[in-house]
VORO-987587 format. One record per residue (C-alpha): residue in three letters; x, y, z; residue number from 1. Coordinates in steps of 0.5 Angstrom, whole numbers, m for minus. Example, Ala and Ser with C-alpha at 12.3 -4.5 7.8 and 13.67 -1.06 7.14 Angstrom:
2
<code ALA&x 25&y m9&z 16&pos 1>
<code SER&x 27&y m2&z 14&pos 2>
% end
This chain:
412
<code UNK&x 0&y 0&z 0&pos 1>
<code UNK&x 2&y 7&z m2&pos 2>
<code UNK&x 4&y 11&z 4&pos 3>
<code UNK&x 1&y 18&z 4&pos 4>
<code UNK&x 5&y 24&z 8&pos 5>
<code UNK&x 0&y 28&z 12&pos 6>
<code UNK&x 2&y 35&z 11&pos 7>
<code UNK&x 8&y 38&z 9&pos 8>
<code UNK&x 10&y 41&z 17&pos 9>
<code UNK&x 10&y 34&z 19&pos 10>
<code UNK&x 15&y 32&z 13&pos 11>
<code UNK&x 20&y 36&z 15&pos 12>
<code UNK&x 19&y 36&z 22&pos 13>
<code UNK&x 20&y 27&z 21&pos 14>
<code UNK&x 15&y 24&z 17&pos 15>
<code UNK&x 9&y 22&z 19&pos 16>
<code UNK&x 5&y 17&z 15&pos 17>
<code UNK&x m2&y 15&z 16&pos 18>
<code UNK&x m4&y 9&z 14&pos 19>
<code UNK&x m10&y 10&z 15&pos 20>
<code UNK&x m16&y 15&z 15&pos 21>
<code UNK&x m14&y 16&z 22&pos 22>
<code UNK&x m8&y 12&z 25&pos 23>
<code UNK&x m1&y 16&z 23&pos 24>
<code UNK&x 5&y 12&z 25&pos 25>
<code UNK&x 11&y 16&z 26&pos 26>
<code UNK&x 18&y 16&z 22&pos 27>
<code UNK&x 24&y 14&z 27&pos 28>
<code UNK&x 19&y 14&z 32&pos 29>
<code UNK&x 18&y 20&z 33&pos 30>
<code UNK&x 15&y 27&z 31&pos 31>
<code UNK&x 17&y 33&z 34&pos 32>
<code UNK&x 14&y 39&z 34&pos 33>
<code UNK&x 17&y 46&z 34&pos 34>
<code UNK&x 10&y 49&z 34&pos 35>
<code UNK&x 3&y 49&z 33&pos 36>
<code UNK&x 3&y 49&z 27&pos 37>
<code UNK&x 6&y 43&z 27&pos 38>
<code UNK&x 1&y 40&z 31&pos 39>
<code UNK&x m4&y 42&z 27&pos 40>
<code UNK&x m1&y 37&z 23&pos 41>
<code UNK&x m3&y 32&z 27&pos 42>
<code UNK&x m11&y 33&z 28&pos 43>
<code UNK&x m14&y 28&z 24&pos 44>
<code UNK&x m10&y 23&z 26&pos 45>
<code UNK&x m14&y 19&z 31&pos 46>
<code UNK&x m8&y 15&z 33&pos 47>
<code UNK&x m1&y 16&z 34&pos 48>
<code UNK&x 3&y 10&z 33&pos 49>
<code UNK&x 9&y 13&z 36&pos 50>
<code UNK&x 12&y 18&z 41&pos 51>
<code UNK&x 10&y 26&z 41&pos 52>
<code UNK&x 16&y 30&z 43&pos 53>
<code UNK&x 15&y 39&z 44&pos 54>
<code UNK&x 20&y 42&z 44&pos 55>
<code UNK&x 23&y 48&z 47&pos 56>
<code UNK&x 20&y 53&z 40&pos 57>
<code UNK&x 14&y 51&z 43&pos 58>
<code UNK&x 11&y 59&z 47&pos 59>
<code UNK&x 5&y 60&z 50&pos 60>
<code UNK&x m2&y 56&z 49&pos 61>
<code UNK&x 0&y 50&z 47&pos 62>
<code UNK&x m6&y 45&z 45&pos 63>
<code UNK&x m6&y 38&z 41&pos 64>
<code UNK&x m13&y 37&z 40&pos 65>
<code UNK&x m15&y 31&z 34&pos 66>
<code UNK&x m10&y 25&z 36&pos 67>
<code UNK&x m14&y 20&z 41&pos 68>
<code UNK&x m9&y 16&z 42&pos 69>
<code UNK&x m1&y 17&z 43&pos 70>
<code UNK&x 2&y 10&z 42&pos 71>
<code UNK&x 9&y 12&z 45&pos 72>
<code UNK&x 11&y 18&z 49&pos 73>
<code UNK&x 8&y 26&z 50&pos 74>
<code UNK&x 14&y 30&z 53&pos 75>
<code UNK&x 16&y 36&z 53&pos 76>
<code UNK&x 22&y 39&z 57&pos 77>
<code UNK&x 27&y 44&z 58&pos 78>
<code UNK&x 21&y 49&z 56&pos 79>
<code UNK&x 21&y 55&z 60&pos 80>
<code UNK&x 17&y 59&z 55&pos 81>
<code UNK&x 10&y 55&z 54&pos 82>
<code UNK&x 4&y 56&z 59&pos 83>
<code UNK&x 0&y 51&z 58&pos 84>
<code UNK&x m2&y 45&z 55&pos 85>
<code UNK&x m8&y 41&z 53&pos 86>
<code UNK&x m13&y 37&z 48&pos 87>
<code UNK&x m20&y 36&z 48&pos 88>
<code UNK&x m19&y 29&z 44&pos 89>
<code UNK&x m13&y 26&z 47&pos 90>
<code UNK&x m15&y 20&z 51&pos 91>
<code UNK&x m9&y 15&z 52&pos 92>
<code UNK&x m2&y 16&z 52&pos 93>
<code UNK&x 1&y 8&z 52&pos 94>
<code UNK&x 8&y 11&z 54&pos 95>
<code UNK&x 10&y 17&z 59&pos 96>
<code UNK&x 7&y 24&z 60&pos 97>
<code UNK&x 12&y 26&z 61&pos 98>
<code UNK&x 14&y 34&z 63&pos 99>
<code UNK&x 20&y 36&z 66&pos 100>
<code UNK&x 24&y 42&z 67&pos 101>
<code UNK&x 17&y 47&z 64&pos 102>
<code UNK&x 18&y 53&z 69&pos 103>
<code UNK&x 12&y 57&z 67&pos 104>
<code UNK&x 7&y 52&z 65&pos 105>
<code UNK&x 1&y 54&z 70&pos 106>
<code UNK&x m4&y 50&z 66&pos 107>
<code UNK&x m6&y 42&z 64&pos 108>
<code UNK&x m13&y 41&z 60&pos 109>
<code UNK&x m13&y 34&z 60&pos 110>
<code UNK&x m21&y 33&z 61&pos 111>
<code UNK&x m21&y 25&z 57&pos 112>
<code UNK&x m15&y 24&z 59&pos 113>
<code UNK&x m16&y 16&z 62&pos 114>
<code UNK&x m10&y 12&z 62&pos 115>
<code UNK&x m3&y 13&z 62&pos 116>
<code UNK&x 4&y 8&z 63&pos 117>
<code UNK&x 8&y 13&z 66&pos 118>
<code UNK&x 7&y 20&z 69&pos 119>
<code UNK&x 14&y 23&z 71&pos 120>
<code UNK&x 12&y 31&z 72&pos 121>
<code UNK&x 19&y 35&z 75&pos 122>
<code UNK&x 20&y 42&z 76&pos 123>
<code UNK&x 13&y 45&z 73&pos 124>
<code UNK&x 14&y 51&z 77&pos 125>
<code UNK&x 7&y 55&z 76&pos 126>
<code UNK&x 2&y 49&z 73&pos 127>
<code UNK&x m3&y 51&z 79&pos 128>
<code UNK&x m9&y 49&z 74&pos 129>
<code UNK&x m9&y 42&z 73&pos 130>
<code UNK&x m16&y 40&z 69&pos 131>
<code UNK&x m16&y 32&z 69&pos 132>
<code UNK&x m22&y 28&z 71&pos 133>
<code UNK&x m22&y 23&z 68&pos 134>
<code UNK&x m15&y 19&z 69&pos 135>
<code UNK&x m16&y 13&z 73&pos 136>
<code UNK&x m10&y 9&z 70&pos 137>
<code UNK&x m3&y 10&z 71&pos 138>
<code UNK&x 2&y 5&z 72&pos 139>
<code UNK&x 8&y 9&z 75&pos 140>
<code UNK&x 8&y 17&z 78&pos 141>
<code UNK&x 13&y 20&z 80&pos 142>
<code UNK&x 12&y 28&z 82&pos 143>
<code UNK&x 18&y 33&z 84&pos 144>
<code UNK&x 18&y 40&z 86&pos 145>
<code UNK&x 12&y 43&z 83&pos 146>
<code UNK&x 7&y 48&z 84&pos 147>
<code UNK&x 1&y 44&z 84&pos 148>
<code UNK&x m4&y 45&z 88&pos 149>
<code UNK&x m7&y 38&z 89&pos 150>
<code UNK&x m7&y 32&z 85&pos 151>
<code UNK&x m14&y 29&z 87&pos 152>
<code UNK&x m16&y 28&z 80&pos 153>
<code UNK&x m10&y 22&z 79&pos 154>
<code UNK&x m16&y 18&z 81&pos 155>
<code UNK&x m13&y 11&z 80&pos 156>
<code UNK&x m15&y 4&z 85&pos 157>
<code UNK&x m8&y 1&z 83&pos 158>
<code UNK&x m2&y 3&z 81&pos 159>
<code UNK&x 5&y 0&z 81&pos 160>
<code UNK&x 10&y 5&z 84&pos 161>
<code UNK&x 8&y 13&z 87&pos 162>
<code UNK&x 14&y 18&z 88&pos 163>
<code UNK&x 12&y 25&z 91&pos 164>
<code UNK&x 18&y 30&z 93&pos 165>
<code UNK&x 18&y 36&z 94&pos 166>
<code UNK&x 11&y 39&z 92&pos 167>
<code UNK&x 12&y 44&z 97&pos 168>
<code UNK&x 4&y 47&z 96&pos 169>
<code UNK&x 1&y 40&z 96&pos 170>
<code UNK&x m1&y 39&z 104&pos 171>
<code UNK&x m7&y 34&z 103&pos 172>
<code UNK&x m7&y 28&z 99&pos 173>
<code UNK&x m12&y 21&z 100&pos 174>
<code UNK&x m12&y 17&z 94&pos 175>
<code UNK&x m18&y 12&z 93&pos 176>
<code UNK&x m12&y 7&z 92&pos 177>
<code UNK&x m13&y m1&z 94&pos 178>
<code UNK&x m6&y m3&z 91&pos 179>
<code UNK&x 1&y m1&z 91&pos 180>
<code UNK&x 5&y m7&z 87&pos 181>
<code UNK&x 12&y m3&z 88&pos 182>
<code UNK&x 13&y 3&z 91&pos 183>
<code UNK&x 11&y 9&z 95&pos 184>
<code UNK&x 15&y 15&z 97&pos 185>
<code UNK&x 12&y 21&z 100&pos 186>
<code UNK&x 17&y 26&z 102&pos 187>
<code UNK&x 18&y 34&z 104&pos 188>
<code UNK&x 12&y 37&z 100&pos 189>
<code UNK&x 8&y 42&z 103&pos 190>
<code UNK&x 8&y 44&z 111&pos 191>
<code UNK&x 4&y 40&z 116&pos 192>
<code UNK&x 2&y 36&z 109&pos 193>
<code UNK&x m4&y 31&z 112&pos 194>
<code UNK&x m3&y 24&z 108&pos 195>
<code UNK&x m9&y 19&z 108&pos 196>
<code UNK&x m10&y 12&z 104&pos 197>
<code UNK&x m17&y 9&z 107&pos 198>
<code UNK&x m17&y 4&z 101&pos 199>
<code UNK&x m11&y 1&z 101&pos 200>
<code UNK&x m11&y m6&z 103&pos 201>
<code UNK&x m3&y m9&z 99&pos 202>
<code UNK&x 2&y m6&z 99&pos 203>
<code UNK&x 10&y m7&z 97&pos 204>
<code UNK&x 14&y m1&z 100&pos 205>
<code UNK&x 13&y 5&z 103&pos 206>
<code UNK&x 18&y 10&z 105&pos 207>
<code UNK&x 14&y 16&z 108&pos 208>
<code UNK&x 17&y 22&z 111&pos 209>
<code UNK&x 15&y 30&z 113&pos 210>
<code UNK&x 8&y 28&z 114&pos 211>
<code UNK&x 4&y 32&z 120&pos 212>
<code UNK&x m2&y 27&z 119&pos 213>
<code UNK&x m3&y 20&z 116&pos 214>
<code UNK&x m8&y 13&z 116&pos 215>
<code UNK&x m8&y 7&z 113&pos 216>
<code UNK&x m14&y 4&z 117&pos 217>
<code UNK&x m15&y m2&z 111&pos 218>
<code UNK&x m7&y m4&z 110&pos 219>
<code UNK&x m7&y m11&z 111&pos 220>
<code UNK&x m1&y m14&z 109&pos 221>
<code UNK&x 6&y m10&z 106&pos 222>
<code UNK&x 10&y m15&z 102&pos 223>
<code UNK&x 16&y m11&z 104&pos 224>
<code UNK&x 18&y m5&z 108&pos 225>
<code UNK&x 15&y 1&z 111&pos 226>
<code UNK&x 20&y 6&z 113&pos 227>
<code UNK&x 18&y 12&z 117&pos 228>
<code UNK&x 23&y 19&z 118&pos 229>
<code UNK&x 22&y 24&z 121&pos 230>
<code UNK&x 15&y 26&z 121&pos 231>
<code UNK&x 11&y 31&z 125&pos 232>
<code UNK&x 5&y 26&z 127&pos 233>
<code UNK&x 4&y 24&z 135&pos 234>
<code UNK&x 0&y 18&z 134&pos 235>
<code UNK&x 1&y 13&z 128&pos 236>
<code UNK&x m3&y 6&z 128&pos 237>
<code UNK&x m3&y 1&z 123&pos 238>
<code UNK&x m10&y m2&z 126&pos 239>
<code UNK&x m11&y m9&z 120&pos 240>
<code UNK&x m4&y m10&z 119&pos 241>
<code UNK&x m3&y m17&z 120&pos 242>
<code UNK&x 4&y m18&z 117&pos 243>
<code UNK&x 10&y m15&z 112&pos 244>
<code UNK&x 12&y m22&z 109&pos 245>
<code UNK&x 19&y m20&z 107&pos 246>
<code UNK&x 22&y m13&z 110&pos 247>
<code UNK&x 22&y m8&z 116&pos 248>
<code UNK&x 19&y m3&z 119&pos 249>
<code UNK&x 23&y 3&z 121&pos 250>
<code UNK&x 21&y 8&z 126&pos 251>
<code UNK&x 26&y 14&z 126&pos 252>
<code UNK&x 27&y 20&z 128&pos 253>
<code UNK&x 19&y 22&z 130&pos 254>
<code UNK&x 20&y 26&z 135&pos 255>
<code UNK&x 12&y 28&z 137&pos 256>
<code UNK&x 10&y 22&z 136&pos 257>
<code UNK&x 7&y 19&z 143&pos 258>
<code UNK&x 3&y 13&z 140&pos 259>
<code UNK&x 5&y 7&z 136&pos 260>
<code UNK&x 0&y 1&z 135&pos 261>
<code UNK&x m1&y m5&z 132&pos 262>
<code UNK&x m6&y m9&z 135&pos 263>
<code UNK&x m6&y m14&z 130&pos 264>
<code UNK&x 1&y m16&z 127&pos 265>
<code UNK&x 4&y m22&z 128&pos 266>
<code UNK&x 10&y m21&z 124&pos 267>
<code UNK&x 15&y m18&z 121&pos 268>
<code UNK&x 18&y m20&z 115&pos 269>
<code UNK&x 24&y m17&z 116&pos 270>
<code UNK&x 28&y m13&z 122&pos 271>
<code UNK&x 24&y m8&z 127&pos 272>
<code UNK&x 28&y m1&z 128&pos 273>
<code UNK&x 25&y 4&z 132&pos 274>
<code UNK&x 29&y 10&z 136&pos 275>
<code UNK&x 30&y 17&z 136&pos 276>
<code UNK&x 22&y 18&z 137&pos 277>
<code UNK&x 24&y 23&z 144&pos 278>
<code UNK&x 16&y 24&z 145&pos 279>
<code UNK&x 15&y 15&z 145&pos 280>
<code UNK&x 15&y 12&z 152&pos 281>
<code UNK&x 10&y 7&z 153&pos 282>
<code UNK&x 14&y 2&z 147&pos 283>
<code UNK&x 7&y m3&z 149&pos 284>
<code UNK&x 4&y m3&z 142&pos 285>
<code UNK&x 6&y m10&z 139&pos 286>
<code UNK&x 1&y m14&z 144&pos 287>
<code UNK&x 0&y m20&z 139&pos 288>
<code UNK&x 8&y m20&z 134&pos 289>
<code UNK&x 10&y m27&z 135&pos 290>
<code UNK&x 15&y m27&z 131&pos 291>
<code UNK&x 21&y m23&z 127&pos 292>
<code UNK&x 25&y m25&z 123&pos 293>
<code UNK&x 31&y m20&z 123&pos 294>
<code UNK&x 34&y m17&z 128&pos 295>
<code UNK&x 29&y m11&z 133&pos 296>
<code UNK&x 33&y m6&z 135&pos 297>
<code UNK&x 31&y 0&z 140&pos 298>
<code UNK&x 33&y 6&z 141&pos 299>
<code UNK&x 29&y 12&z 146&pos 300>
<code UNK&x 26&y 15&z 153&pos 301>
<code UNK&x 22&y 9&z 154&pos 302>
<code UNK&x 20&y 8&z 161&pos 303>
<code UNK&x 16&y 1&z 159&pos 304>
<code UNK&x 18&y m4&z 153&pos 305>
<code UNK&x 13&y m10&z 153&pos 306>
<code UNK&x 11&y m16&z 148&pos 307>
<code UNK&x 7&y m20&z 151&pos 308>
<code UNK&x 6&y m25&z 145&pos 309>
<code UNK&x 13&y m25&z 142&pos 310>
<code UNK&x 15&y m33&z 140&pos 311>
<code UNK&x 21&y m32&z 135&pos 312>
<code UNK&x 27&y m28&z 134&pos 313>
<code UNK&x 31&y m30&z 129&pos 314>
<code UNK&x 36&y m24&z 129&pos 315>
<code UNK&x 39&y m20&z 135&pos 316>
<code UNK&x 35&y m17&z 141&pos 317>
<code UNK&x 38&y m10&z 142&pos 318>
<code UNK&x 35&y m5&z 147&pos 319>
<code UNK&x 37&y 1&z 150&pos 320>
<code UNK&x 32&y 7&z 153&pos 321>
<code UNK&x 35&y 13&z 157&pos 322>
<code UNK&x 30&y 12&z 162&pos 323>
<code UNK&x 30&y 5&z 167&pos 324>
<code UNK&x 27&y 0&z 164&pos 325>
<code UNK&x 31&y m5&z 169&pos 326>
<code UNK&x 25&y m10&z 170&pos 327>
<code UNK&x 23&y m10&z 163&pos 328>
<code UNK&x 30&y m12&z 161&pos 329>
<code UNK&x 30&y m18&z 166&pos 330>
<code UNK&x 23&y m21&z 163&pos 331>
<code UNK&x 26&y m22&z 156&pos 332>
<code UNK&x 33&y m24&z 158&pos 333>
<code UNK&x 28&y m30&z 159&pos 334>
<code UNK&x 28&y m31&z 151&pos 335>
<code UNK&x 36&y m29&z 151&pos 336>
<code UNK&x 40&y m35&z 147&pos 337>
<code UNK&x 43&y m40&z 151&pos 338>
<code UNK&x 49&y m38&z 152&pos 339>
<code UNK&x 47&y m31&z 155&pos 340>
<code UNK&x 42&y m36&z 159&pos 341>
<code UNK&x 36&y m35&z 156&pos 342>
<code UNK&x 31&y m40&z 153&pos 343>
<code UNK&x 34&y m39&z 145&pos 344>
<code UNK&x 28&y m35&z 142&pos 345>
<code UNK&x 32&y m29&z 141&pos 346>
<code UNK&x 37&y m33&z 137&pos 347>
<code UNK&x 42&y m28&z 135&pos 348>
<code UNK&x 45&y m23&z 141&pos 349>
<code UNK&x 41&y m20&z 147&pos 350>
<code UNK&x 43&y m13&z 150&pos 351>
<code UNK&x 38&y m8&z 154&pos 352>
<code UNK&x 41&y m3&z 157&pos 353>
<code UNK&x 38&y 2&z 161&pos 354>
<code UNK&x 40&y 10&z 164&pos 355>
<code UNK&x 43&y 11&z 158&pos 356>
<code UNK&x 43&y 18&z 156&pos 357>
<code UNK&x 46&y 17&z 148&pos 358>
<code UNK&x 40&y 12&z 147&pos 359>
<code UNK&x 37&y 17&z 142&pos 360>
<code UNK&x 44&y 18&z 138&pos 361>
<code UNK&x 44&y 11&z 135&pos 362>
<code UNK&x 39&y 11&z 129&pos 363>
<code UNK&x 43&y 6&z 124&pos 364>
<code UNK&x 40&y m1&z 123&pos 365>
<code UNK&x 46&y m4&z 126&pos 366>
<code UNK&x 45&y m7&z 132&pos 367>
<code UNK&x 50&y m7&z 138&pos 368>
<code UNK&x 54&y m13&z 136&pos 369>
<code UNK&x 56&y m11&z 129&pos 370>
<code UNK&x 50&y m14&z 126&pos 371>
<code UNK&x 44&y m12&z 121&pos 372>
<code UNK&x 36&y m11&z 122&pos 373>
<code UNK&x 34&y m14&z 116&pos 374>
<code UNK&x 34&y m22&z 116&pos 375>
<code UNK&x 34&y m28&z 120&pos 376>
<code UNK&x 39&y m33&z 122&pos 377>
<code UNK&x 36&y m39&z 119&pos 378>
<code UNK&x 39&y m45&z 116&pos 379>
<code UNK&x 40&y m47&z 109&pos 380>
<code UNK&x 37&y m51&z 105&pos 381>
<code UNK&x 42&y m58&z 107&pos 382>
<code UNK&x 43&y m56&z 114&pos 383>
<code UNK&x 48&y m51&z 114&pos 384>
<code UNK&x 51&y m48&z 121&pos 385>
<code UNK&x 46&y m42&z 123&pos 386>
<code UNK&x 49&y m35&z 124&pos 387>
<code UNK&x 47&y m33&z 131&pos 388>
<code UNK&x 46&y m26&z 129&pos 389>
<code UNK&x 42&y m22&z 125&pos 390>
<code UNK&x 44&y m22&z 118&pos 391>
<code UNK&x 49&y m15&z 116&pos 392>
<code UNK&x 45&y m11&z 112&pos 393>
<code UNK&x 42&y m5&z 114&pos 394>
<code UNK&x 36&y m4&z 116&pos 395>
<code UNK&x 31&y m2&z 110&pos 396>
<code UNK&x 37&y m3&z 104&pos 397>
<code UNK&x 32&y m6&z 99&pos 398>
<code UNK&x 28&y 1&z 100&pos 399>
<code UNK&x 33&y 4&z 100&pos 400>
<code UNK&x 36&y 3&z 94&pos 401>
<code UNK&x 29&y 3&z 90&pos 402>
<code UNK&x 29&y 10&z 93&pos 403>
<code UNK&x 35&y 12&z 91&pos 404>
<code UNK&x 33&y 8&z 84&pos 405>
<code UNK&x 27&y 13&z 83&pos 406>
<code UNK&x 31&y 20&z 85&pos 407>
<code UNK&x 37&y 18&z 80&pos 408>
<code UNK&x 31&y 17&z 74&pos 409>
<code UNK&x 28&y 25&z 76&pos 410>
<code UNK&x 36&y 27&z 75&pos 411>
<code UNK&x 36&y 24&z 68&pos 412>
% end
């Protein structure tokens, strides 16, 4: 079949072809737009089979109505000249909508758009108008230093992975999300931001900091770790969580929090790190935790440390408060290995110190023999020594990388 070029503008800017009344795919890949005249050019496209690329050129309004489907990706970026984005058409973008480094961009009209692969928006400086009703499908998000004001009408149930960073306008935000299969990081937006997940019944990972307020009052299960730094709330509770099947959880560095409960969870995949939290005392909210399969280390003013139903610790035990906790110490030294004298439900080494007056300045995931949180002592499949502590990673490393994977993504 004879290939029909669209319009002249868009043969010289890569040779967009259509096959069809109303599907155009793209030469090399990509068209790329360097005006709106160029973008006219695609207006009796339906499809797009390829990527849409704007380039700096582009100033003002800038509107790509026609297409209803971008097969690739839609990216404008290093464009501090355009100011806003829209289309009344447009709703499918099979690749990443991505928007990057668009300083004066204060306006995006998206009204049909429902589904996108990848959302990656970086430094929109002034976008504080975002029309988008009807996105309920996006796999990955990843919003960094903008001036939205909300996000509320990304209304998805079920995404892959969320970054949030540094959107320092947005203080509120309660997504109708029920699953998370990767990872969730929210961070330094805006001041005493309020967080809410009243939905969320899975998750993978999260790393949550700068928060005033936060619930998850349905999380039932987090298949890896849930770390949470320096946050402002003075309560947190995780009232249905029964289990993290494979990482840690991590409190530090909450220094109003008072309250710290999990009335129904009975394991912990991978290490227990909770220290620096100065306003934490009654370290009692663990009433049904059996067992730990890395390490528990915990550092506080704690004037009282009980778990009463726990069974198993395959990792060390590694307490120390600033206040007196001499009776509780005594009651589990009884679970301590046998050769500290205790029963061997703590497998790796027991410590518990109390008046110690720098427990608070020992935050890493390392436990007072050397040892790491994360992981167990476990043997091998043929029966191979057991280590007696806990296994030496640092508390949270897995999240930690995938965290540092996501930053390094935004700097590209």
């Amino acid at each position: 079949m004879l290939v029909k070029y669209l319009a002249p503008a868009i043969v010289a800017i890569g040779a967009a072809s259509a096959q069809s009344a109303s599907t155009c795919t793209v030469s090399g890949g990509t068209t790329t737009i360097h005006s709106q005249a160029d973008a006219t050019g695609l207006a009796k496209c339906k499809t797009v089979k390829g990527s849409v690329v704007v380039t700096k050129e582009v100033a003002g309004d800038f509107q790509l109505s026609g297409p209803q489907i971008i097969t690739g990706d839609l990216k404008v970026e290093n464009n501090p000249n355009i100011n806003s984005i829209g289309s009344d058409t447009l709703e499918q973008i099979g690749g990443e909508f991505r928007l990057v480094e668009t300083t004066q961009l204060n306006s995006i009209n998206m009204l049909k758009l429902n589904s996108v692969s990848k959302l990656t928006w970086q430094s929109i400086g002034n976008a504080a108008d975002m029309g988008m009703t009807q996105l309920s499908k996006v796999d990955e998000i990843t919003i960094s230093d903008s001036h939205l004001r909300n996000i509320d009408a990304i209304n998805v149930t079920s995404i892959k992975s969320m970054n949030l960073d540094n959107n320092q306008f947005i203080t509120k935000y309660e997504p109708a999300i029920k699953e998370i299969t990767g990872n969730l990081i929210i961070q330094a937006n805006g001041l005493d931001m309020e967080v809410g997940f009243p939905n969320l019944i899975w998750a993978m990972n999260m790393a949550i900091a700068d928060v005033s307020k936060i619930s998850f009052p349905s999380l039932q299960v987090v298949n890896g770790s849930a770390r949470f730094d320096n946050n402002k709330f003075d309560s947190f509770s995780f009232p249905n969580l029964t289990e993290t099947k494979t990482g840690d959880i991590s409190f530090v560095g909450n220094e109003n929090m008072q309250n710290l409960t999990f009335p129904k969870l009975t394991q912990v995949g991978g290490g227990l790190l909770i220290a620096n939290n100065t306003e934490l005392e009654q370290m009692n909210g663990f009433p049904a935790l059996q067992t730990v399969v890395g390490a528990i280390k915990l550092r506080g003013n704690f004037s009282e440390v009980k778990f009463p139903k726990l069974q198993s610790v395959r990792g060390a035990f590694d307490l120390s408060s600033t206040n007196d906790v001499t009776d509780d110490c005594k009651s589990l030294a009884k679970m301590a290995p046998k050769t500290q004298g205790g029963n061997g439900e703590i497998e790796g080494t027991f410590d518990c110190q109390s008046n110690n007056e720098e427990a608070n300045q020992d935050t890493s995931g390392k436990t007072g023999s050397g040892q790491g949180v994360t992981g167990g002592s476990g043997s091998g499949k043929d029966g191979d020594k057991k280590d007696s502590g806990a296994a030496g990673l640092s508390v949270n490393a897995g999240l930690f990388l995938a965290a540092a994977g996501v930053l390094a993504q935004l700097l590209l």
